[in-house]
DOVEXNU-374280 format. One record per residue (C-alpha): residue number from 1; residue in three letters; x, y, z. Coordinates in steps of 0.001 Angstrom, whole numbers, plus 524288, in hexadecimal, padded with zeros to 5 digits. Layout:
BEGIN
R   seq   type       X       Y       Z
R   NUM    ALA       X       Y       Z
...
// end
This chain:
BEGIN
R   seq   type       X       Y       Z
R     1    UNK   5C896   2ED6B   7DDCF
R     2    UNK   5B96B   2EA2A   7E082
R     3    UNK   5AEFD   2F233   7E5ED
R     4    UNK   5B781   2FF56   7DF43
R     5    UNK   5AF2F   30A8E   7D7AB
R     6    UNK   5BB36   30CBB   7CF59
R     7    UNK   5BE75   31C17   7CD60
R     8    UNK   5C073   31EE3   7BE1F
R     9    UNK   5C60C   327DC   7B5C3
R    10    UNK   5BC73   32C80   7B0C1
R    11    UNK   5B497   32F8A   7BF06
R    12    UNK   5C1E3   336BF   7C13D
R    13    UNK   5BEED   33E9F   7B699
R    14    UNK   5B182   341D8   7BB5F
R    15    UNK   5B625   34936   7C5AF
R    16    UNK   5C3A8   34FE1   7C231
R    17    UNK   5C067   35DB0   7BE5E
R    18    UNK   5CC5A   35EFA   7B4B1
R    19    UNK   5CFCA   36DF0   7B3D8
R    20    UNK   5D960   37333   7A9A7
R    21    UNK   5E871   37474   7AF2D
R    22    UNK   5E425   36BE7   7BD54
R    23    UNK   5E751   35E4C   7BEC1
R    24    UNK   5DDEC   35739   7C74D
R    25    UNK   5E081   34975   7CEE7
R    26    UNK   5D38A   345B6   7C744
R    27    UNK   5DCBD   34570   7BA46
R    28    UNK   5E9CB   33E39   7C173
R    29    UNK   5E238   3351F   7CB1C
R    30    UNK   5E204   3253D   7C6F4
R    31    UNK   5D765   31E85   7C4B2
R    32    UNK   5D76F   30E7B   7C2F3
R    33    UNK   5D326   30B32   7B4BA
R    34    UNK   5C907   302FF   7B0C9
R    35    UNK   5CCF7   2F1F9   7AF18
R    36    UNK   5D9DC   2F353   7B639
R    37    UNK   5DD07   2EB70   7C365
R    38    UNK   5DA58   2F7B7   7CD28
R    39    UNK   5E4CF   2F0AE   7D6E4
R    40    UNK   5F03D   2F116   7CC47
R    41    UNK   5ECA7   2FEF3   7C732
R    42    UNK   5ECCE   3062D   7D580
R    43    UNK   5F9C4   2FCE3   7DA1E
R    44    UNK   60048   30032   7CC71
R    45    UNK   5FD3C   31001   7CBA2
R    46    UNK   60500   319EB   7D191
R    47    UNK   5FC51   3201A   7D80A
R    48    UNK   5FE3E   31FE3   7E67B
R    49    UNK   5EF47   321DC   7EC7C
R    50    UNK   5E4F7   31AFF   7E970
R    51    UNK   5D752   32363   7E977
R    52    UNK   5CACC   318FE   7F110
R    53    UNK   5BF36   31DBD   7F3EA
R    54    UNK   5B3AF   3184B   7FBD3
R    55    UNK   5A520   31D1B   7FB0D
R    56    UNK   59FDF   319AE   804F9
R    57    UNK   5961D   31D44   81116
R    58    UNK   59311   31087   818B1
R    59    UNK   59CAC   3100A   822B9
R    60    UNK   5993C   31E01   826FA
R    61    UNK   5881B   31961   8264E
R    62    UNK   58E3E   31026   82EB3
R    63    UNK   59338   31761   837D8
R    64    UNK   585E9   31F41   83807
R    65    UNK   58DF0   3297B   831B3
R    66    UNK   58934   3355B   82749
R    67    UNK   58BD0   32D76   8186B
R    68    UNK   591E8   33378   80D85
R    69    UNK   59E0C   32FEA   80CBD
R    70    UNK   59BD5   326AF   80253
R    71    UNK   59CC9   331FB   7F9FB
R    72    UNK   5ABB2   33816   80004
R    73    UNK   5B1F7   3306B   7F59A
R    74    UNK   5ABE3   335F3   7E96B
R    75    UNK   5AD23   343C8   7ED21
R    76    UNK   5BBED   34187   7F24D
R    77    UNK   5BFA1   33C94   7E587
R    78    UNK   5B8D1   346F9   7DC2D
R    79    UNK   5C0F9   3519D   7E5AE
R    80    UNK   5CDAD   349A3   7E37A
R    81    UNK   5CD23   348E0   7D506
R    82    UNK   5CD6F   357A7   7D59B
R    83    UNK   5D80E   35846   7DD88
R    84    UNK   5E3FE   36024   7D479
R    85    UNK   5EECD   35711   7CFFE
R    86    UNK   5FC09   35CD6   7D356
R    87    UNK   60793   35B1F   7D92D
R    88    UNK   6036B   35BE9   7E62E
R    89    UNK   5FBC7   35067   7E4E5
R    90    UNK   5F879   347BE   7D6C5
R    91    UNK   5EC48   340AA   7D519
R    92    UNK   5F4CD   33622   7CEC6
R    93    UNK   5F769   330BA   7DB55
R    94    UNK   5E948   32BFF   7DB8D
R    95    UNK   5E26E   320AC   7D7AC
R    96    UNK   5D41C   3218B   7DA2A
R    97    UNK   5D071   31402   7DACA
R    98    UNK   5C07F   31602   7DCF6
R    99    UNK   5B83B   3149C   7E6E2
R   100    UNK   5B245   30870   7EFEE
R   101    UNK   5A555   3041F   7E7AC
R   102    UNK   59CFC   3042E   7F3DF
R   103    UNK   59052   30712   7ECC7
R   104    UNK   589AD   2FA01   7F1D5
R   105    UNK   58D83   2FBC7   7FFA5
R   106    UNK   58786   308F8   7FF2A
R   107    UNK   57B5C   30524   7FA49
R   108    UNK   57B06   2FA52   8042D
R   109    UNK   57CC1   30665   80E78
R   110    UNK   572D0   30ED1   80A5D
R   111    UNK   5662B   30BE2   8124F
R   112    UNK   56F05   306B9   81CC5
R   113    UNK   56B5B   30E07   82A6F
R   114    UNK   5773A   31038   8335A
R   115    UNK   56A36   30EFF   84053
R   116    UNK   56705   300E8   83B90
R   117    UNK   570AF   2F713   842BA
R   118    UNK   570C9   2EDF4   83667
R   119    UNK   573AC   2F7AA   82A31
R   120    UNK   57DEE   2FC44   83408
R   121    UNK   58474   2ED61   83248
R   122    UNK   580FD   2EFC4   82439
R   123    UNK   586E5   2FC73   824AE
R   124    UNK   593EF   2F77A   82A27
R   125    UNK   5932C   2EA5A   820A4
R   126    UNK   595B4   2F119   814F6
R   127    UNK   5A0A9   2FAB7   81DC3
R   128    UNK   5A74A   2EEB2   81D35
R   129    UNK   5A569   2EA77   80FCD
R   130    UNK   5AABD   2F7FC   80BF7
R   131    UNK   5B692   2F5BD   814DA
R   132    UNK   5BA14   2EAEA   80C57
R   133    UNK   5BA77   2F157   8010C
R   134    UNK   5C162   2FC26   80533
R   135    UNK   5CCBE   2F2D0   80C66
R   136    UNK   5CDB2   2EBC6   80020
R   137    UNK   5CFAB   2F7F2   7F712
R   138    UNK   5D85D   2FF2D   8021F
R   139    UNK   5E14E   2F1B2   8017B
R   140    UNK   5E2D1   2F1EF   7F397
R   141    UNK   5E493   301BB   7F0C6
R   142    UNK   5F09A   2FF34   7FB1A
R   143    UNK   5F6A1   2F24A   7F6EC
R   144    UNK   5F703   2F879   7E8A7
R   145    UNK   60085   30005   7F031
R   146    UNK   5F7D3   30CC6   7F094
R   147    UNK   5F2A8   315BB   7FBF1
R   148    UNK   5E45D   317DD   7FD34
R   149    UNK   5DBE1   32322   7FDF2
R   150    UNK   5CFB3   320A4   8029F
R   151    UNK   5C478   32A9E   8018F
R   152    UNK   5B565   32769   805EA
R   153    UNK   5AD07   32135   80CFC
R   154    UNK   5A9F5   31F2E   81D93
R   155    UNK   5B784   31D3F   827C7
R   156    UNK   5B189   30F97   825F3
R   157    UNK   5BB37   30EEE   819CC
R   158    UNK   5C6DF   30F11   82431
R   159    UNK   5C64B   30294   82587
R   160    UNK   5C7DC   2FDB9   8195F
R   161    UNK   5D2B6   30738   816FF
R   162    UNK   5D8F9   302D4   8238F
R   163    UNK   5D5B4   2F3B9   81FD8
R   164    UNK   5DAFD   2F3F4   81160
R   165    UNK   5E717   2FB56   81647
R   166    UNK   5EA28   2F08D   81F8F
R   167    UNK   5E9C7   2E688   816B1
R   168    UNK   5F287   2EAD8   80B48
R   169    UNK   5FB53   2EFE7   814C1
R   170    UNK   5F9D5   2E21C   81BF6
R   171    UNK   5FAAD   2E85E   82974
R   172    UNK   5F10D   2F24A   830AA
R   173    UNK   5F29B   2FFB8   82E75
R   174    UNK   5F24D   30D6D   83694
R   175    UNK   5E798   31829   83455
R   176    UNK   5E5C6   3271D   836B6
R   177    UNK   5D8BA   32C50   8371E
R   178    UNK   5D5AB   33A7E   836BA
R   179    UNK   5C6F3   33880   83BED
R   180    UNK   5BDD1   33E15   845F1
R   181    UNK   5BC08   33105   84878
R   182    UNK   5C13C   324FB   84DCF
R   183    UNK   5BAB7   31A4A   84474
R   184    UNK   5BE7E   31055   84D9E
R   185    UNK   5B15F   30C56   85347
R   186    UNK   5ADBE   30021   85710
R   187    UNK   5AC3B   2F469   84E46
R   188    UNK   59D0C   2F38E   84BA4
R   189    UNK   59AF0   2F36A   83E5D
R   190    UNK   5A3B6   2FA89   83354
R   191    UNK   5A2DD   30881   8332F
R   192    UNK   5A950   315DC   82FA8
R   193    UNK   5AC99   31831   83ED6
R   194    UNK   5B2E2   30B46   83FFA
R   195    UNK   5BC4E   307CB   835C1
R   196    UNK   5C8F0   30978   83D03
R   197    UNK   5C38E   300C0   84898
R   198    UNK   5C05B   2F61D   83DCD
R   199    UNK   5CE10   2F882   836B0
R   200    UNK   5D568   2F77A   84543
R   201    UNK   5CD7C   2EB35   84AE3
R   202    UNK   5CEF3   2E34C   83E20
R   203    UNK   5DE35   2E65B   83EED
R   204    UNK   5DF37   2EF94   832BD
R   205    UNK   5E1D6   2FB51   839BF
R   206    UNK   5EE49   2FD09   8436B
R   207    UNK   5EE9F   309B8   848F5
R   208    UNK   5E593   31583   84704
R   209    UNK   5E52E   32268   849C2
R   210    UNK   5D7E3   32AF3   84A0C
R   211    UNK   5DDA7   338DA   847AC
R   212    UNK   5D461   34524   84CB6
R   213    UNK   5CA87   33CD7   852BC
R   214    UNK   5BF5C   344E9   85892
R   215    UNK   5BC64   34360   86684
R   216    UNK   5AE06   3455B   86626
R   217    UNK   5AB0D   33B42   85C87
R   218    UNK   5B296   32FDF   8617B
R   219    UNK   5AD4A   328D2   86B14
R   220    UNK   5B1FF   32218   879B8
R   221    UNK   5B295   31576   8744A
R   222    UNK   5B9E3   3178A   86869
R   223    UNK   5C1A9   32125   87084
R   224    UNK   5C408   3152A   879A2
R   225    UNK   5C7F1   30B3A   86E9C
R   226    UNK   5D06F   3156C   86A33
R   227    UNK   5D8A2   31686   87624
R   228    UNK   5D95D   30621   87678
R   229    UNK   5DFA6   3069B   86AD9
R   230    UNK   5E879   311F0   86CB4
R   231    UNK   5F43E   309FA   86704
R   232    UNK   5EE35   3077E   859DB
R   233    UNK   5E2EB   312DF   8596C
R   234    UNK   5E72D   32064   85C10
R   235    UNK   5E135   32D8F   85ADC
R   236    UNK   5DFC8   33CC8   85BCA
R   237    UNK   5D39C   34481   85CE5
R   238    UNK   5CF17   35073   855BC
R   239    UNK   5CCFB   357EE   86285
R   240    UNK   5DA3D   357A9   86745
R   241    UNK   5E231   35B39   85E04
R   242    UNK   5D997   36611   857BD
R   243    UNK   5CF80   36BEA   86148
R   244    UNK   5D836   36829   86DB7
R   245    UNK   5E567   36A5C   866B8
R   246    UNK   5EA2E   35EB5   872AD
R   247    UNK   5F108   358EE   865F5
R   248    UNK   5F7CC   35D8F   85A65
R   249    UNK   5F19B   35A4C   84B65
R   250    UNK   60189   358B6   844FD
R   251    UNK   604F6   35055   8508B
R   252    UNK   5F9BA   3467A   84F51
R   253    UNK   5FBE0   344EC   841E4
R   254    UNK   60901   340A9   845CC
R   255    UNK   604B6   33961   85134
R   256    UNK   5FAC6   33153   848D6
R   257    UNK   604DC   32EB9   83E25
R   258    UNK   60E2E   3292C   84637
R   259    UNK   60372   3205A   84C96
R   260    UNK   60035   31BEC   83FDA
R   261    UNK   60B5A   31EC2   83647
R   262    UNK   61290   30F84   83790
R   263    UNK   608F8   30808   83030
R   264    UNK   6000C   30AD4   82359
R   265    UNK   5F684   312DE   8276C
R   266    UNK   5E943   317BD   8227E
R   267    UNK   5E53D   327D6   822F7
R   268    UNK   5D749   3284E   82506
R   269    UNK   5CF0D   3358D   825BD
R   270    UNK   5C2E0   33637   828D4
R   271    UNK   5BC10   34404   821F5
R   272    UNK   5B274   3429C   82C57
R   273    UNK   5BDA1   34949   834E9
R   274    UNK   5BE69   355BC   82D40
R   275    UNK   5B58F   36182   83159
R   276    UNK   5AAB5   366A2   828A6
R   277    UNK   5AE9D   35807   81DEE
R   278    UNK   5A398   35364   819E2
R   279    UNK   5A404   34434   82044
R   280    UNK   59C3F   339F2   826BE
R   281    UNK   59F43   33FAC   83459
R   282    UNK   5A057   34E88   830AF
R   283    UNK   5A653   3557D   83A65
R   284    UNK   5A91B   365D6   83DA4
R   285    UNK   5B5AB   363EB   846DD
R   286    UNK   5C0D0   35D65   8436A
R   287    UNK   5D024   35D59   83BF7
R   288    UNK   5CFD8   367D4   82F06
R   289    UNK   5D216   36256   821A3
R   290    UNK   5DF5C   368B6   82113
R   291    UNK   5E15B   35E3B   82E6D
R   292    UNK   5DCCC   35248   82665
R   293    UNK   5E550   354D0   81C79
R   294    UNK   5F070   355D2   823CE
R   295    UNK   5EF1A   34A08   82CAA
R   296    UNK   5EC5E   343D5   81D13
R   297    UNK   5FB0E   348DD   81934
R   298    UNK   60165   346BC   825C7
R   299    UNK   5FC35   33675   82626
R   300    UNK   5FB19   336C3   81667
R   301    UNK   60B13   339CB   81572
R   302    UNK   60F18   32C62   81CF8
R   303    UNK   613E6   31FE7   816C9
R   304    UNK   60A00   316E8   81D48
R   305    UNK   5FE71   32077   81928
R   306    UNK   5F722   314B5   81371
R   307    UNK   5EA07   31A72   80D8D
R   308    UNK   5E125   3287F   810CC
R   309    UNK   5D325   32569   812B5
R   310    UNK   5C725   33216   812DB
R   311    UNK   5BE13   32F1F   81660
R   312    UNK   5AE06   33400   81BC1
R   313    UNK   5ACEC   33E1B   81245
R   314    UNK   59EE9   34113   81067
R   315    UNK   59E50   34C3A   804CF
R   316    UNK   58F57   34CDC   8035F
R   317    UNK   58FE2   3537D   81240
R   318    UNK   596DB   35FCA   80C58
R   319    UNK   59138   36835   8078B
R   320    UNK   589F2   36638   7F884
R   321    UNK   59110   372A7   7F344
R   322    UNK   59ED2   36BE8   7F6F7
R   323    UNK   59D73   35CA8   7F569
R   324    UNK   5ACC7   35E09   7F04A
R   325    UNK   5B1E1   36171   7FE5B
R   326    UNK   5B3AC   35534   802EB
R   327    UNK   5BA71   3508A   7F771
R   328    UNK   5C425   359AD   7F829
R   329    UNK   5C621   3574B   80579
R   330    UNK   5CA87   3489F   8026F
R   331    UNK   5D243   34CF0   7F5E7
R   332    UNK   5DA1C   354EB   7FE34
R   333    UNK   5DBC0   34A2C   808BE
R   334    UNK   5DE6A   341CE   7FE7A
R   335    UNK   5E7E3   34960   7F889
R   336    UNK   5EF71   34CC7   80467
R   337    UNK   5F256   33EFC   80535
R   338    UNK   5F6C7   33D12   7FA10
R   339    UNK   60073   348A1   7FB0F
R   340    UNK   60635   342EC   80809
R   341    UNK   60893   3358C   80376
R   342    UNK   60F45   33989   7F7EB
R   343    UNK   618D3   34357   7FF16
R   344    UNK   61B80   33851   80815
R   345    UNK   61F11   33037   7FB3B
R   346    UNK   62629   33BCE   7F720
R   347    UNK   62DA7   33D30   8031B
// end
């Protein structure tokens, strides 16, 4: 694979803090070696998940959001390589295949002003480059068989996700999206608050569901669209189910599953929905951890669960003294769906 900062052995040892009588995932979890064919090592292995991650911040400057997600990826995996190795949950199961080299789109992003109409083209030029990379990689993890786990970057990323899905699959594909927010704006320009609307225009995406969308940061329009497209685009809203109690948490899970559950379909979660999570769209009110992980397990356990993507994570915007928190936010995300997938192997 091009365009791939490749994830060694020995950067694995950099940041597994071995302790006497503890396994850690850091000591179990695959890497690819050096001069073999990447594609035949990951469709050969036995692992089961493949490990991507994607550095990036431009599709959130794009979307004249806060940056710093570029950097969600790098802390995730330094949590996750601490993570202990038992039988609850084996870091064998895990390639880590690297990360998307994106260090020449960044640079191109730098200086570029979200205010000025033409770095905003630029801005969403190289979105798009990035999409194409991440389709192509997404493609490949799952024709070698395997199921993605995608950590970093802007929602932007959806796309791709959705888009390299579709295409080794050879048919479009469902999503879930535990978000505050729709991501289905209009099509002006790639962005992290429009890659579902790209993914379902283009064809990629079939039917999607926006799980705990909150009402005061969705607007009439997309609210409008929404209802158009009530056969293919469905959703629930924070406010009803947990400050109105008008719906039940347990039952929407269900509800959305069976909306969703017939074709491969993508779990997307969005960090930015998490109170007090350090993300491009920080927020105070909305679903506990303990709620994400859940509606993780619940989608995680199904056949058709096609790839988990987390994404927005910001961990510079927490707090100096605990940069870590974020990371072990994902590694437990990440680990919970692991641990449903395999049951439903097991079953």
């Amino acid at each position: 694979m091009e365009n791939l900062v490749p994830f060694t052995l020995l950067d694995l040892g950099k940041i597994t803090n071995h302790r006497s009588g503890e396994i850690k995932f850091g000591e179990k979890m695959i890497t690819i070696p050096k001069d073999v064919d990447v594609v035949n090592f990951i469709t050969e292995s036995k692992a089961r998940f493949v490990l991507f991650g994607i550095p990036e911040d431009i599709g959130v400057k794009a979307n004249n959001g806060r940056p710093g997600t570029s950097n969600g990826w790098k802390n995730a995996i330094s949590s996750i390589a601490n993570i202990q190795h038992n039988r609850f949950c084996k870091g064998s199961q895990i390639i880590i295949l690297g990360s998307l080299d994106v260090a020449e789109e960044l640079k191109a992003a730098e200086n570029l002003n979200f205010d000025n109409t033409d770095d905003r083209k630029k801005l969403s030029k190289l979105v798009e480059k990035i999409d194409k990379e991440v389709s192509h990689i997404i493609f490949t993890i799952i024709k070698a068989g395997k199921i993605p786990i995608i950590i970093g970057g802007g929602h932007n990323n959806a796309y791709g996700n959705i888009k390299g899905t579709a295409l080794a699959k050879g048919k479009p594909v469902n999503v879930v999206n535990f978000d505050a927010h729709s991501d289905f704006r209009i099509l002006e320009g790639r962005h992290s608050g429009n890659g579902f609307s790209y993914a379902f225009d283009e064809g990629f995406l079939k039917k999607y569901f926006i799980f705990g969308l909150h009402e005061s940061y969705t607007s009439k329009n997309v609210l409008l669209k929404l209802k158009d497209l009530e056969d293919r685009v469905r959703f629930n809203t924070y406010d009803e189910i947990a400050i109105r109690s008008e719906k039940n948490f347990e039952q929407e899970l269900n509800q959305a599953l069976n909306f969703i559950k017939n074709d491969s379909f993508g779990i997307e979660l969005d960090l930015d929905a998490l109170p007090g999570v350090a993300s491009s769209a920080m927020t105070l009110s909305g679903f506990s951890i303990e709620k994400a992980r859940h509606f993780v397990h619940h989608f995680g356990k199904h056949s058709n669960a096609a790839y988990l993507h987390i994404c927005e994570g910001a961990p510079e915007l927490f707090d100096d003294k605990n940069p870590q928190l974020l990371g072990k936010l994902i590694g437990y995300l990440v680990t919970d769906f692991i641990k449903a997938k395999t049951a439903a192997t097991e079953l």
